[in-house]
PDB file of N, CA, C, O and CB in Angstrom:
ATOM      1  N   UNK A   1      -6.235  13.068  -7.690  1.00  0.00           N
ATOM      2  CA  UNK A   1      -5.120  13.120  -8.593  1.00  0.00           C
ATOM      3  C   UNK A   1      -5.570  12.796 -10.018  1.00  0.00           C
ATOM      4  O   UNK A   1      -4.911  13.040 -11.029  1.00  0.00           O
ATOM      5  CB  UNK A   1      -4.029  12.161  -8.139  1.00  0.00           C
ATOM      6  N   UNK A   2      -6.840  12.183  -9.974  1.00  0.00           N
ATOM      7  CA  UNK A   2      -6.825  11.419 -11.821  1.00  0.00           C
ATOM      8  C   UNK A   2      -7.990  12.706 -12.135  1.00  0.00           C
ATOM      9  O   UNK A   2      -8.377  12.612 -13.300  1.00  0.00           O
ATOM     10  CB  UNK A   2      -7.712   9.033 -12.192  1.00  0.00           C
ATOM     11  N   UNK A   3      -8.589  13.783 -11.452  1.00  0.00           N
ATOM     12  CA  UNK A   3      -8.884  15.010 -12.109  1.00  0.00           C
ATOM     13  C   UNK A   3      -7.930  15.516 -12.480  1.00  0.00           C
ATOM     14  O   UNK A   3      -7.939  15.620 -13.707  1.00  0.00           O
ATOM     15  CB  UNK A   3      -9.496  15.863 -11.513  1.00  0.00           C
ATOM     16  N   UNK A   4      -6.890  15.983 -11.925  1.00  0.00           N
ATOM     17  CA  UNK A   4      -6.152  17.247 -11.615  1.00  0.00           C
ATOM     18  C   UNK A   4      -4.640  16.717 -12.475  1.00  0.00           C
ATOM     19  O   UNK A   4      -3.813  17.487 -12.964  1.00  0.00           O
ATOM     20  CB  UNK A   4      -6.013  17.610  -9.633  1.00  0.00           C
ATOM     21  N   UNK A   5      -4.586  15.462 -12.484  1.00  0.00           N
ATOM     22  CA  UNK A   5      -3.282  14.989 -13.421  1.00  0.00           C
ATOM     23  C   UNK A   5      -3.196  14.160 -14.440  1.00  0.00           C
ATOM     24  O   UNK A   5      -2.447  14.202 -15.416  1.00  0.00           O
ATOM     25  CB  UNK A   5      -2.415  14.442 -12.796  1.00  0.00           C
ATOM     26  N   UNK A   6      -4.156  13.271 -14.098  1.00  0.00           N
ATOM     27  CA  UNK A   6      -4.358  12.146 -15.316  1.00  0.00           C
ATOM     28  C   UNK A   6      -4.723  11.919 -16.075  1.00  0.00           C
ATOM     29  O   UNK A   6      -4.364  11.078 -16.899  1.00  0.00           O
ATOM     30  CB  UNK A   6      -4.611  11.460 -15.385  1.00  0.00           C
ATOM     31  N   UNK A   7      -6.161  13.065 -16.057  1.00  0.00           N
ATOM     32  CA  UNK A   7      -6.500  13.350 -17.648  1.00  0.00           C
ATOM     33  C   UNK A   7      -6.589  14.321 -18.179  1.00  0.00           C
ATOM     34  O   UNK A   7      -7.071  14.591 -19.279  1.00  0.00           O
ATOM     35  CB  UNK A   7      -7.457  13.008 -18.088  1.00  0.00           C
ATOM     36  N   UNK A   8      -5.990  15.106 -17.208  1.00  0.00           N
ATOM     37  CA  UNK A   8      -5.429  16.208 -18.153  1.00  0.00           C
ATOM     38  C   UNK A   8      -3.959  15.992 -19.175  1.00  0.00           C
ATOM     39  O   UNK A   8      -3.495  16.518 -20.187  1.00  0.00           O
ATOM     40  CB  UNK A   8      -5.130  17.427 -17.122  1.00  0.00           C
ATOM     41  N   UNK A   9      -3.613  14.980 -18.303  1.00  0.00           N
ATOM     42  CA  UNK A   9      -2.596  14.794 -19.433  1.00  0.00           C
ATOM     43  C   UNK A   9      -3.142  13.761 -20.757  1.00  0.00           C
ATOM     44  O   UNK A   9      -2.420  13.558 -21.733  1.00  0.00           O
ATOM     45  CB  UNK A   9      -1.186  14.103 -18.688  1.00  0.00           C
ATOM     46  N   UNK A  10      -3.977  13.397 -20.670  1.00  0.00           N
ATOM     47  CA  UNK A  10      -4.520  12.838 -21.748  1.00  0.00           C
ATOM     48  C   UNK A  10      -5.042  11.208 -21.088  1.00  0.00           C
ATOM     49  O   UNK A  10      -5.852  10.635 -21.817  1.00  0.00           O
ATOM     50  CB  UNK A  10      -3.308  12.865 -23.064  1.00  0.00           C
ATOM     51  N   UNK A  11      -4.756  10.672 -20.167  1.00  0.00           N
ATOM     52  CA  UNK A  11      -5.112   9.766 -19.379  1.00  0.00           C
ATOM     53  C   UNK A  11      -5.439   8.304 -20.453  1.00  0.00           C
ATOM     54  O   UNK A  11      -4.721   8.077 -21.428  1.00  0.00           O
ATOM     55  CB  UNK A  11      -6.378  10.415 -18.482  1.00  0.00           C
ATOM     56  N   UNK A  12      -6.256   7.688 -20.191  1.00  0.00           N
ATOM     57  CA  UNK A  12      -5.477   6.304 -21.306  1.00  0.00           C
ATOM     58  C   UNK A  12      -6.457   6.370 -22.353  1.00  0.00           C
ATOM     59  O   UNK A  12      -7.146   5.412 -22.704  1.00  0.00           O
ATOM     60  CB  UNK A  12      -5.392   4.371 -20.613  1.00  0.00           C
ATOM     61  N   UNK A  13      -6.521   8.035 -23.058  1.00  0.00           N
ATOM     62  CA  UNK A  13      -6.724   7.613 -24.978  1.00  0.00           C
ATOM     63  C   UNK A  13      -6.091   7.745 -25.835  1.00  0.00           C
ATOM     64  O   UNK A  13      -6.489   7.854 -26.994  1.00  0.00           O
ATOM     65  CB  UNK A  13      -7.541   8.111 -25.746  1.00  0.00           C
ATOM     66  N   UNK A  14      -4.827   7.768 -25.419  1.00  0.00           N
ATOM     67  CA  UNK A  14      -3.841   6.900 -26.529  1.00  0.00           C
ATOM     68  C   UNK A  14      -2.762   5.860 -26.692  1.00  0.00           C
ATOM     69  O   UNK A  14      -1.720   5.886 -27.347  1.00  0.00           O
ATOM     70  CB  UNK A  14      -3.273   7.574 -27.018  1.00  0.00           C
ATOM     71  N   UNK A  15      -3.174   5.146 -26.094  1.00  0.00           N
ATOM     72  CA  UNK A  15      -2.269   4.222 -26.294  1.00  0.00           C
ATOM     73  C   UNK A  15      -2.318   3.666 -24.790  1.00  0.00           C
ATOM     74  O   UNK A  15      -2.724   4.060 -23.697  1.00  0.00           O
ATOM     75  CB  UNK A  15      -0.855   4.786 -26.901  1.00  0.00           C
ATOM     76  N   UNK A  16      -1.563   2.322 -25.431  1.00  0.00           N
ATOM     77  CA  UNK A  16      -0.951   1.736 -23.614  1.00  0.00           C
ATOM     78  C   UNK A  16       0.488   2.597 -23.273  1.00  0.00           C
ATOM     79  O   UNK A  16       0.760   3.160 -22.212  1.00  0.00           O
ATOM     80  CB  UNK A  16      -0.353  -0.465 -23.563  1.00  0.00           C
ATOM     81  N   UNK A  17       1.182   2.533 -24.305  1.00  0.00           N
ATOM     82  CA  UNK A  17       1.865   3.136 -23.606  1.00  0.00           C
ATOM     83  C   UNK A  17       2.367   4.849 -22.490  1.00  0.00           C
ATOM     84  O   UNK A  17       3.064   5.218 -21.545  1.00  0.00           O
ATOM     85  CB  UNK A  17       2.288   2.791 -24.318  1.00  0.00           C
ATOM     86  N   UNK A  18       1.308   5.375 -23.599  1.00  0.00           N
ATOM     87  CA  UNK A  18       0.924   6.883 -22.987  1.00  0.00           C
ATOM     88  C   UNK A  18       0.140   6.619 -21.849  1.00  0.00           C
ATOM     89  O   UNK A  18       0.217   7.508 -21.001  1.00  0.00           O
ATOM     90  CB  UNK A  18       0.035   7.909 -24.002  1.00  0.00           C
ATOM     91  N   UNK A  19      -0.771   5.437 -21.499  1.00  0.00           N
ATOM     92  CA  UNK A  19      -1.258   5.501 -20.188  1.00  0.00           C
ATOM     93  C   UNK A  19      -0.561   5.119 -19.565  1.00  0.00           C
ATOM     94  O   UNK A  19      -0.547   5.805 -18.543  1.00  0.00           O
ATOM     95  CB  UNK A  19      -2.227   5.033 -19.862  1.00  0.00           C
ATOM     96  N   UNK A  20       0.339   4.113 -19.511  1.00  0.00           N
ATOM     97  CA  UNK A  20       1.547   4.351 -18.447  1.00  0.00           C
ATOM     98  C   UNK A  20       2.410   5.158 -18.253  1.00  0.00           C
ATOM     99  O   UNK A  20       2.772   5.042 -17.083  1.00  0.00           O
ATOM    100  CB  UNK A  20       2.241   3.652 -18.396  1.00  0.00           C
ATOM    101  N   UNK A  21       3.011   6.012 -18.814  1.00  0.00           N
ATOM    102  CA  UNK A  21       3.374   6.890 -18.809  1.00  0.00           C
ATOM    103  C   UNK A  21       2.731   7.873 -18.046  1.00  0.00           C
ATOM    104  O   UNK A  21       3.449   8.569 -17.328  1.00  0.00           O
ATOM    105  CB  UNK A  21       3.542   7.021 -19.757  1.00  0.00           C
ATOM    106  N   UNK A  22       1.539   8.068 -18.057  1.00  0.00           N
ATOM    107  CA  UNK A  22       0.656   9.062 -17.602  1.00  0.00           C
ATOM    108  C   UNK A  22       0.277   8.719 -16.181  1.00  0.00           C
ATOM    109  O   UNK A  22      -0.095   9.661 -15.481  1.00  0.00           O
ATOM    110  CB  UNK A  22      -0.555   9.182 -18.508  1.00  0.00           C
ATOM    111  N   UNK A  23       0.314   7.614 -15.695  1.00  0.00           N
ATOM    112  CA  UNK A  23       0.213   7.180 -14.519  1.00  0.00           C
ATOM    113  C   UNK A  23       1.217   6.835 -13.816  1.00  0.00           C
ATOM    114  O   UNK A  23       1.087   6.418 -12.665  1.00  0.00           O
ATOM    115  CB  UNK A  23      -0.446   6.392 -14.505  1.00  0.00           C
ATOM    116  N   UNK A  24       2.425   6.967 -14.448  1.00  0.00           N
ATOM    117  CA  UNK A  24       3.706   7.005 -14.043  1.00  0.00           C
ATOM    118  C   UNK A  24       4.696   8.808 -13.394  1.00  0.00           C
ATOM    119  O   UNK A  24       5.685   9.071 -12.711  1.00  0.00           O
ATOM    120  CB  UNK A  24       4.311   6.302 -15.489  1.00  0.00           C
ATOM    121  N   UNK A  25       3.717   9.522 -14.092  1.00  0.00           N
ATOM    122  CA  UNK A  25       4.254  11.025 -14.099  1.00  0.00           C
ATOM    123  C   UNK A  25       3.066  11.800 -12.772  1.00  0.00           C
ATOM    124  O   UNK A  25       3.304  12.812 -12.113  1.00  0.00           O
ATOM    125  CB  UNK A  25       4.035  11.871 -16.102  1.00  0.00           C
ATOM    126  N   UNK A  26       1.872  10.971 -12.710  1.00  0.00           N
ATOM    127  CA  UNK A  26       0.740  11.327 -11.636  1.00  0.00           C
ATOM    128  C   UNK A  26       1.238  10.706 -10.495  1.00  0.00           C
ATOM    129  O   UNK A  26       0.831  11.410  -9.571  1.00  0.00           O
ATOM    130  CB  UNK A  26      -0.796  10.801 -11.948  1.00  0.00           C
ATOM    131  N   UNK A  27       2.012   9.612  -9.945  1.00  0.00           N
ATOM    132  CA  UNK A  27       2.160   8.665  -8.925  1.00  0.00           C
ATOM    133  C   UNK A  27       3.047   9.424  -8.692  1.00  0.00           C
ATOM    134  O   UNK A  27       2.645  10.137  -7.772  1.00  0.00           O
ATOM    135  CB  UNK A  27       2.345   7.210  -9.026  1.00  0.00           C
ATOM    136  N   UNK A  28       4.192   9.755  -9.019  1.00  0.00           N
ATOM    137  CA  UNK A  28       5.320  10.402  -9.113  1.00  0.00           C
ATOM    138  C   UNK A  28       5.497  12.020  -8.246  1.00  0.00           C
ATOM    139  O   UNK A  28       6.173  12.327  -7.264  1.00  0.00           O
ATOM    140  CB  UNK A  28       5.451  10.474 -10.633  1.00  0.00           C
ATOM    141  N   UNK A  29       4.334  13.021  -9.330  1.00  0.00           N
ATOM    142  CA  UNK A  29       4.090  14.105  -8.763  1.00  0.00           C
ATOM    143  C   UNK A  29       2.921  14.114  -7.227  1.00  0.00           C
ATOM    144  O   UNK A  29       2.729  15.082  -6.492  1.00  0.00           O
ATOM    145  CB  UNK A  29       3.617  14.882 -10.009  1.00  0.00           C
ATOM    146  N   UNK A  30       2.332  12.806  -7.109  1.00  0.00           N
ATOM    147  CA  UNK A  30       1.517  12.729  -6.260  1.00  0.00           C
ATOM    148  C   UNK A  30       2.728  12.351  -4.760  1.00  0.00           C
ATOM    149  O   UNK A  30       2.486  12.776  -3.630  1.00  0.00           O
ATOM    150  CB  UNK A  30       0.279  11.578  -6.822  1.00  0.00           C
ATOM    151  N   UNK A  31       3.734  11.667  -5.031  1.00  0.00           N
ATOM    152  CA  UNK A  31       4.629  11.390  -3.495  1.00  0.00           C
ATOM    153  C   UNK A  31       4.924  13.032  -4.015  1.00  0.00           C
ATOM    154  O   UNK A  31       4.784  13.560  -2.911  1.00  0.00           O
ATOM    155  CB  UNK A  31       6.363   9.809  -3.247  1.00  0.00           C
ATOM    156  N   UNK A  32       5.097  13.669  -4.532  1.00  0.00           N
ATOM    157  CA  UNK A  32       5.825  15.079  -4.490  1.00  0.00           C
ATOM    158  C   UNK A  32       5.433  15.745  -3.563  1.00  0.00           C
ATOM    159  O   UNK A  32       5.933  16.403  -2.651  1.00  0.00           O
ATOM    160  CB  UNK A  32       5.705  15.924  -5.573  1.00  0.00           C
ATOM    161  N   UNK A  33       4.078  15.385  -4.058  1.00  0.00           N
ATOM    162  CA  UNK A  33       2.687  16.371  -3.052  1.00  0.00           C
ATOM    163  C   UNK A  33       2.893  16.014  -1.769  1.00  0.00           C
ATOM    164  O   UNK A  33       3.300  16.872  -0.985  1.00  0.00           O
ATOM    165  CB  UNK A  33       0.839  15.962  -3.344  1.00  0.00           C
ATOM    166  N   UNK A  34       2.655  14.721  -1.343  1.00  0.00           N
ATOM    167  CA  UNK A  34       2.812  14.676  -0.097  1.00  0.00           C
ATOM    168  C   UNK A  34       3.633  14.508   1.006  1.00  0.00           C
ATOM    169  O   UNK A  34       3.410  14.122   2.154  1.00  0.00           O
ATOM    170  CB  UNK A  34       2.365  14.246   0.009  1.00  0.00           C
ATOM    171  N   UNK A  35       5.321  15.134   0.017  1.00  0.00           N
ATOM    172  CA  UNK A  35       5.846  15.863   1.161  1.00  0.00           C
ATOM    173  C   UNK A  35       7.187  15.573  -0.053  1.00  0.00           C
ATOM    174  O   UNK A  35       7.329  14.755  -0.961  1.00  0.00           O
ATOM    175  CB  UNK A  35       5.742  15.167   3.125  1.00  0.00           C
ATOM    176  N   UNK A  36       7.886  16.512   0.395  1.00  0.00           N
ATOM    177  CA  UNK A  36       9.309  17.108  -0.486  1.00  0.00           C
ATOM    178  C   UNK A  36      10.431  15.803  -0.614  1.00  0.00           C
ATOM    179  O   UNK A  36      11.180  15.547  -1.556  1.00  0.00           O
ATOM    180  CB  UNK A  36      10.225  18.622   0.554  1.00  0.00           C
ATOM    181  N   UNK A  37      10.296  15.243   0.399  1.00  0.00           N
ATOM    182  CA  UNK A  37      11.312  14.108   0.659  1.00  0.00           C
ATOM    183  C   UNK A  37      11.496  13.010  -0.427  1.00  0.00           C
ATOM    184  O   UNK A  37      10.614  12.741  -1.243  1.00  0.00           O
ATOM    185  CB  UNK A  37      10.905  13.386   1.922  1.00  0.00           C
ATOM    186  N   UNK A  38      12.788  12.355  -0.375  1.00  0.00           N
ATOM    187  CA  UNK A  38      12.983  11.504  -1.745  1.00  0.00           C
ATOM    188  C   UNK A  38      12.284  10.193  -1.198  1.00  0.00           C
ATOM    189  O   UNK A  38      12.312   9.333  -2.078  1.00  0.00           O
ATOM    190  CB  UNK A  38      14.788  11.234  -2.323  1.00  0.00           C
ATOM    191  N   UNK A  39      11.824   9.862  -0.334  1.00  0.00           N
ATOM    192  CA  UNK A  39      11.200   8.539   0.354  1.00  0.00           C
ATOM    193  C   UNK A  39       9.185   8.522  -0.747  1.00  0.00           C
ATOM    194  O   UNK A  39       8.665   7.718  -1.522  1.00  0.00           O
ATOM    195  CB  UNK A  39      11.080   9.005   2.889  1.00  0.00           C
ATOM    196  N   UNK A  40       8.707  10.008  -0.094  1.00  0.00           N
ATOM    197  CA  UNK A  40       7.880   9.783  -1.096  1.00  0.00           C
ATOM    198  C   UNK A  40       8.174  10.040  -2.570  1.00  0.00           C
ATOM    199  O   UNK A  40       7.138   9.686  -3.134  1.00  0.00           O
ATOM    200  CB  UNK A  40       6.909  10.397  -0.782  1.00  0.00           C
ATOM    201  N   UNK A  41       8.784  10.342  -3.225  1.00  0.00           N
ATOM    202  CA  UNK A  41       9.009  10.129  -4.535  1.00  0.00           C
ATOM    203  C   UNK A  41       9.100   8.782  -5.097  1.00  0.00           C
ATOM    204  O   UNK A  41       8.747   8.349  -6.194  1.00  0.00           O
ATOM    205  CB  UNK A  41      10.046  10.732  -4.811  1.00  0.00           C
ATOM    206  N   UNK A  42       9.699   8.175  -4.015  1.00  0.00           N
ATOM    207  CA  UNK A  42      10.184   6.860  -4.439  1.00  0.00           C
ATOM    208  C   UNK A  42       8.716   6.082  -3.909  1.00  0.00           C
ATOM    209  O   UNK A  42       8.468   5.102  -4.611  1.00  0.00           O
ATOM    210  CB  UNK A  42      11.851   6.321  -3.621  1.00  0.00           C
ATOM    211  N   UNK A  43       8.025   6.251  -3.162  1.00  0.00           N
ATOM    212  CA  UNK A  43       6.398   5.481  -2.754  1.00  0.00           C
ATOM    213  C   UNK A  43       5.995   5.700  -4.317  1.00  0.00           C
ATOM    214  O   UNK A  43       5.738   4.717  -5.011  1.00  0.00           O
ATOM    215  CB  UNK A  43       5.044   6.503  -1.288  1.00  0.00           C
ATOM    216  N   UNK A  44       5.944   7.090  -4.877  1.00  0.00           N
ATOM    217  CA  UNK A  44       5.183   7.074  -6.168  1.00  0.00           C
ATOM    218  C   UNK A  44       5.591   6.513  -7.565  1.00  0.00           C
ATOM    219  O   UNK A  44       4.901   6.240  -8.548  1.00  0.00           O
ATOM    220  CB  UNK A  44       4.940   8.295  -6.397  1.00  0.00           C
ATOM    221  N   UNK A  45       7.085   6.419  -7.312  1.00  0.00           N
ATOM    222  CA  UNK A  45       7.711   5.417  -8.666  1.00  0.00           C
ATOM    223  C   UNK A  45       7.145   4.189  -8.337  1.00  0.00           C
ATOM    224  O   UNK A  45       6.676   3.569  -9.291  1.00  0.00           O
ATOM    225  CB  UNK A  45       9.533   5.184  -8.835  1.00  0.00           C
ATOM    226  N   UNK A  46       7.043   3.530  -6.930  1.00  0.00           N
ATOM    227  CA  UNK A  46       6.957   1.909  -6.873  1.00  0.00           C
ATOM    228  C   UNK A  46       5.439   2.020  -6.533  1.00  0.00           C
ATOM    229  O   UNK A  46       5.158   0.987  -5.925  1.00  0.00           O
ATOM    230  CB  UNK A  46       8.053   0.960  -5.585  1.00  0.00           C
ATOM    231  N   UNK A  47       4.574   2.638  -6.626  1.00  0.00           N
ATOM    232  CA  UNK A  47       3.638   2.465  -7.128  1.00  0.00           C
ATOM    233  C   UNK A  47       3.238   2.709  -8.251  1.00  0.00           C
ATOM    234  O   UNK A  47       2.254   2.099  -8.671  1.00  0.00           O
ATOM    235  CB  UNK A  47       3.138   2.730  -6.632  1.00  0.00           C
ATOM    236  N   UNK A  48       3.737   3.444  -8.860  1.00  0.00           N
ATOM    237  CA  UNK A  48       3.252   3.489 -10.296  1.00  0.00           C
ATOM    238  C   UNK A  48       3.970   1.891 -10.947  1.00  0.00           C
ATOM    239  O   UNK A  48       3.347   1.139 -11.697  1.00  0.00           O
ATOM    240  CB  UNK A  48       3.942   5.162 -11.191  1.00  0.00           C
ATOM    241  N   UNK A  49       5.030   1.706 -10.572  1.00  0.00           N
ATOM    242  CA  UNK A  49       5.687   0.718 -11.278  1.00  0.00           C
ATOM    243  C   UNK A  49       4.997  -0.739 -10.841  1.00  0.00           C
ATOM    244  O   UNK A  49       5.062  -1.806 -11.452  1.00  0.00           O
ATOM    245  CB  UNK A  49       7.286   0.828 -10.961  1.00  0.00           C
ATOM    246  N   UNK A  50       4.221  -0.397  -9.410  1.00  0.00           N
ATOM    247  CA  UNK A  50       3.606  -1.857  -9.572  1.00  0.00           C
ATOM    248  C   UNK A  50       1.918  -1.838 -10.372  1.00  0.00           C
ATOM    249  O   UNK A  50       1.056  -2.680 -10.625  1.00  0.00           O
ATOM    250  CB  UNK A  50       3.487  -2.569  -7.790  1.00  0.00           C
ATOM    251  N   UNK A  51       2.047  -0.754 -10.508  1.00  0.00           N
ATOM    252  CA  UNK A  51       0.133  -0.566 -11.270  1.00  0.00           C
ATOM    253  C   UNK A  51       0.642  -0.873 -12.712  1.00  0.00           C
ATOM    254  O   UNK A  51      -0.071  -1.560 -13.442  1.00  0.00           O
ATOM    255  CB  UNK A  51      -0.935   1.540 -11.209  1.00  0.00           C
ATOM    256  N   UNK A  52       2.214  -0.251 -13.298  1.00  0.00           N
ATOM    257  CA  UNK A  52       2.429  -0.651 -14.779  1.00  0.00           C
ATOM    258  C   UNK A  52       2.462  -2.145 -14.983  1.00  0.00           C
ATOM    259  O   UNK A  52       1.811  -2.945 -15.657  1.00  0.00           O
ATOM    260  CB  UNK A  52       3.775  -0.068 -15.331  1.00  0.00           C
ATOM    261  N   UNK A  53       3.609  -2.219 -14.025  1.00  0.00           N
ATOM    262  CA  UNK A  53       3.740  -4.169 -14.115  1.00  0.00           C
ATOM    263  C   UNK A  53       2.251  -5.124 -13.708  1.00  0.00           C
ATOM    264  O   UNK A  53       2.272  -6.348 -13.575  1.00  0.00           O
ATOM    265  CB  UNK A  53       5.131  -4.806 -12.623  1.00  0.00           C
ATOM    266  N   UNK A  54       1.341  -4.494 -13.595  1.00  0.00           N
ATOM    267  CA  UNK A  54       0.241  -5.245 -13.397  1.00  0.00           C
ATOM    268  C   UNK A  54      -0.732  -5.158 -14.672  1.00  0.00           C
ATOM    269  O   UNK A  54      -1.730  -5.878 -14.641  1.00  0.00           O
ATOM    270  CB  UNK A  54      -0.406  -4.789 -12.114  1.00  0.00           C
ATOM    271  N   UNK A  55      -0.498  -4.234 -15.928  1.00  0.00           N
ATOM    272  CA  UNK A  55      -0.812  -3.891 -16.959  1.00  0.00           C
ATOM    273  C   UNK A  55      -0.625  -5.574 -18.049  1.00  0.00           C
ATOM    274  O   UNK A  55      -0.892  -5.564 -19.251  1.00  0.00           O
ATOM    275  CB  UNK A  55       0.139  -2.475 -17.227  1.00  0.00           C
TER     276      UNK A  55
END
């Protein structure tokens, strides 16, 4: 995922806040990936949200 999403979106050279952001929109599309359901969507918000809150 951090080829294919994270730095292509620019991944953390600009800012803190664009890297959370950016690892917030990869965690996100990554529960997408692994399967349609709102259960993983929500694995990839609360992981992204515990990798931000650990920032």
């Amino acid at each position: 995922m951090r080829d294919y999403l994270y730095v292509p979106l620019g991944g953390g050279r600009k800012g803190l806040w664009s890297s959370c952001m950016n690892v917030m929109i990869t965690m996100l599309l990554g529960g997408l990936w692994h399967g349609a359901a709102w259960t993983f969507v929500a694995w990839g918000a609360c992981t992204a949200g515990r990798r931000w809150w650990s920032v």
